[in-house]
N, C-alpha and C positions, 0 to 999 in steps of 0.2 A: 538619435538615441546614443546618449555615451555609455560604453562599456566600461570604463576604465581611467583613471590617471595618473598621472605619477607629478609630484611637487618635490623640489629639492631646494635648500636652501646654502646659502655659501655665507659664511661669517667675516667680517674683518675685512683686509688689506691681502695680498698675495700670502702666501705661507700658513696661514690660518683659516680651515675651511673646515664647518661641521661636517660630519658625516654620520649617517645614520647605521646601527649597528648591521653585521653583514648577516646576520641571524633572521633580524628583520626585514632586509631584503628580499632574502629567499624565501621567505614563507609569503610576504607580500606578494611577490612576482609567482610563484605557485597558485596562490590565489584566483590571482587576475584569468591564469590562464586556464585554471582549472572552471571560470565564470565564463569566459569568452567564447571552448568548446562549445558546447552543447547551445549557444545562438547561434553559432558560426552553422553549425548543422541543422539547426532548425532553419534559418535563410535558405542554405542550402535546398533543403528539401521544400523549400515555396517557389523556387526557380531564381532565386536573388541574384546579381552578381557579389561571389564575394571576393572578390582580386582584393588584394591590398590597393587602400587608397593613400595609405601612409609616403607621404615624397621621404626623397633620401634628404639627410641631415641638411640643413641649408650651412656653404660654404661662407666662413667670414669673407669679408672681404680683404686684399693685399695688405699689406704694411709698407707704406711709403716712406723710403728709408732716405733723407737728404745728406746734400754734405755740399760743403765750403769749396772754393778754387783751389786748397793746399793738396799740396801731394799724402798728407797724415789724413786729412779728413776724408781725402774718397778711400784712400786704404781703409779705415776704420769704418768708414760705413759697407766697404764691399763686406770685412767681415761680420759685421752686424748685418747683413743679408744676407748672405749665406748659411751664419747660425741659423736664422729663422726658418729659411728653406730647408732644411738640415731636419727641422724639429718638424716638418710638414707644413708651417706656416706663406703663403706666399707673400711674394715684396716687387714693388715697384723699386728703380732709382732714378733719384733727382739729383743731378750733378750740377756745381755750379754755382750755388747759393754763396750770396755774399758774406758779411760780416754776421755777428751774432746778433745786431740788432735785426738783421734778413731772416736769418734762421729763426729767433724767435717770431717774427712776425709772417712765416709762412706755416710753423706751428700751430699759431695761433690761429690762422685762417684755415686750417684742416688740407693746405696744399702737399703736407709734409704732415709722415704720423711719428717719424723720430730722427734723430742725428745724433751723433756723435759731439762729444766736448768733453771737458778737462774740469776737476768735481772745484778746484779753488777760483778756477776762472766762472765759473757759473755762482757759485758761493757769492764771492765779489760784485756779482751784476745787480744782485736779487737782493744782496744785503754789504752794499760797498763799508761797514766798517766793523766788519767781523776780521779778528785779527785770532782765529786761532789757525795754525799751521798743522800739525798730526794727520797724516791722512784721515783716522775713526774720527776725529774731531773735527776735521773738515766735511766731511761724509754726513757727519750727524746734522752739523750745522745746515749745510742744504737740505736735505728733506725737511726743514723744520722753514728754510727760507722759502721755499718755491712753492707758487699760488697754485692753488689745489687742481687745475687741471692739467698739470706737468706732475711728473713724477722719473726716477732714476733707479735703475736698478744697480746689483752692485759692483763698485769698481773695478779696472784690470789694475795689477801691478807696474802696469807701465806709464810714468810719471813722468811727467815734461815740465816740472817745478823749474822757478829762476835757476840759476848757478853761475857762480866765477870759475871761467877756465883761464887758462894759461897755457900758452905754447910749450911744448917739451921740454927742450933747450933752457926757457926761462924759470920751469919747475924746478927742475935740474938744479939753477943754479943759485937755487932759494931753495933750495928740500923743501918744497911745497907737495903736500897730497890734501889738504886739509884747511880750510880756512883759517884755524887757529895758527897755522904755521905764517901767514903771510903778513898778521894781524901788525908786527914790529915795522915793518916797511911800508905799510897801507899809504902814510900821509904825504909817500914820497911818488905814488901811483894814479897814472891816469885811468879809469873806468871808462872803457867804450861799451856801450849798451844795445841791445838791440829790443823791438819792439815788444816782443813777446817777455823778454824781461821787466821791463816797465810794467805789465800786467800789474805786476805785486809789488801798487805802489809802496806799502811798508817797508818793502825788504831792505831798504839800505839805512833804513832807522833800527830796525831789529839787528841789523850785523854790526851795526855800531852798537847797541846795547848787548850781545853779546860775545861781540870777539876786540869790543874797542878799536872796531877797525875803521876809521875815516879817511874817504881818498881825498886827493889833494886837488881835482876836478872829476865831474860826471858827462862824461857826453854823448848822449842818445845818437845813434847812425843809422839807424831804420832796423835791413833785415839782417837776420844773422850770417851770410855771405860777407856783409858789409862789416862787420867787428872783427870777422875772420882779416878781411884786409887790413884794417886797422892795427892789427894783434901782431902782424907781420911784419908791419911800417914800422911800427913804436918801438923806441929804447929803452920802454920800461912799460911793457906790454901787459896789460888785463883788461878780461874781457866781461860782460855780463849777458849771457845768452838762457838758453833753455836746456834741461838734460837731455832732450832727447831729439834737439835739431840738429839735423844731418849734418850742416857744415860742423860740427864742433866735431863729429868723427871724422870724415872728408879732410878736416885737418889735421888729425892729429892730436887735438887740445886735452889736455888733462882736465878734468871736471874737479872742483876742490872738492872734499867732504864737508858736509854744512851737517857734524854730530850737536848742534842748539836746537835745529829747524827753526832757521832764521827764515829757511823761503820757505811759502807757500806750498803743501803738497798738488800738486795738478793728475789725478791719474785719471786716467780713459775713465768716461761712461756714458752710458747711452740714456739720451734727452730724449721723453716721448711724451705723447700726449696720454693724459691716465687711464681713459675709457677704451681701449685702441689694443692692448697685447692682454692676453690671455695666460692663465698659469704656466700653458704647455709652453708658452712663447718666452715666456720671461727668463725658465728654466732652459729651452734651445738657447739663448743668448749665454747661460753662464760658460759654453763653451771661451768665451772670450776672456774668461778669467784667466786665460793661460797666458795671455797677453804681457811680454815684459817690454821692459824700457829697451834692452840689447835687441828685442824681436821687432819692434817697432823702429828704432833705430839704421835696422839695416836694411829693411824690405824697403825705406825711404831711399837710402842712399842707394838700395838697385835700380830703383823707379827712375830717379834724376839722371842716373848713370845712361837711363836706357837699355840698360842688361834684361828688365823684366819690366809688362807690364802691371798696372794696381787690380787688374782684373786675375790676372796668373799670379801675382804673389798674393793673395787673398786665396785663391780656392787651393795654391799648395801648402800656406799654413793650414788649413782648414782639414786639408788630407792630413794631416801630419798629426792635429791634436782631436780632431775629432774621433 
């Protein structure tokens, strides 16, 4: 015999959910229980058992949180586990994972229900000839590339987009803070590159369209460690790394101001599978908007240092802005 039910319906995508008015709740829920009495006591009084047979809430299951071999990607996924756990949610972690075509394809097989990445490098995967740079405009652009059972929630401020650095010393002696400022000597300049630069393959068509600046060779060296060495060797030193790879602080380098957005915006966001996080979960993660490029920055370079590990500088950001 049913007593009773309740049906609830949810509209849209996250953020947009009907609700029925709270007027009508209480008088429905009065209802119910004002129906339910008086069986509940007629049972009774026939010798019935009436315990609750009602189980408790059935628990989701974890969120399996991945991440890359880089010292940035297990940091960023420990705080993407932690938010969740934070929110009530629980999380497994998968350390390890190779490149992004790994991540995506442990994604996809449900080995992993999200990871961490970077909104222009995932943009570029999914749709390699979208050339807008704005972070909103990069942002947009992915939700709009990625096959319906991925989804992104939204980014941290902290941005590992291309950039040209330059050593102190060689700032200094070019009044360089800004790309526009180096734009007169460009064709006299060697461009050592690191990998993660390359990313955005554009970028060095856009900084010629607009700072007119063309070097006079390019030359890929892998990781950015490796450009740092180069950048030190060189008589006429530029580099092309990432904003927010630890050698370019570690060194010292001056990061130019790219005021065109000739590079790529890259900021933090979390790659999940669509079916997988829950309103409450989506909102425990926006704890990570506090996320900046200086915060991200340095919690790398303690890691590499050895000063702290990715597990303790994760859960003492997490004290700090939670």
């Amino acid at each position: 015999m049913v007593l009773g039910s309740y049906r609830g319906t949810v509209h849209g995508k996250i953020g947009g959910a009907g609700v029925a008015p709270k007027r009508a709740r209480r008088v429905g829920g009065l209802a119910a229980r004002l129906t339910v009495l008086p069986v509940l006591a007629l049972l009774a009084g026939c010798g019935v058992d009436t315990s609750s047979s009602v189980s408790a809430p059935t628990q989701p299951p974890p969120v399996v949180v991945g991440a890359s071999t880089t010292v940035e990607s297990e940091l960023v996924a420990r705080l993407y586990a932690g938010a969740l756990e934070a929110a009530g949610r629980r999380t497994e972690l998968v350390l390890g994972l190779g490149d992004r075509a790994d991540r995506l394809e442990a994604l996809d097989a449900n080995r992993v229900s999200l990871v961490p990445d970077y909104t222009g490098r995932l943009l570029h995967w999914f749709e390699p000839g979208a050339d807008v740079t704005a972070a909103e405009d990069v942002f947009e652009m992915l939700n709009k590339a990625l096959p319906g059972d991925l989804a992104v929630s939204e980014y941290a401020p902290a941005d590992d987009r291309s950039a040209l650095v330059l050593p102190r010393p060689e700032a200094d002696r070019l009044g360089a803070r800004a790309i526009g400022d180096i734009a007169p000597d460009c064709a006299g300049l060697t461009l050592y590159t690191s990998e993660g630069f390359d990313e955005d393959e554009l970028a060095l068509s856009r900084v010629r369209s607009a700072y007119g600046c063309t070097f006079r060779a390019v030359v890929p060296v892998g990781p950015t460690d490796d450009v740092v060495r180069e950048l030190l060797a060189s008589p006429s030193p530029i580099g092309g790394a990432t904003a927010a790879a630890a050698g370019v602080q570690d060194a010292g380098l001056v990061v130019l101001d790219d005021s065109e957005d000739a590079f790529t915006a890259q900021n933090v966001v979390p790659l999940y599978r669509s079916n997988v996080l829950r309103a409450d979960d989506v909102n425990g993660l926006s704890v990570v908007l506090q996320l900046t490029t200086a915060d991200l920055t340095e919690m790398v370079v303690s890691i590499r240092s050895g000063e702290i590990s990715s597990a303790d500088a994760a859960s003492a950001w997490l004290d700090e802005h939670l």
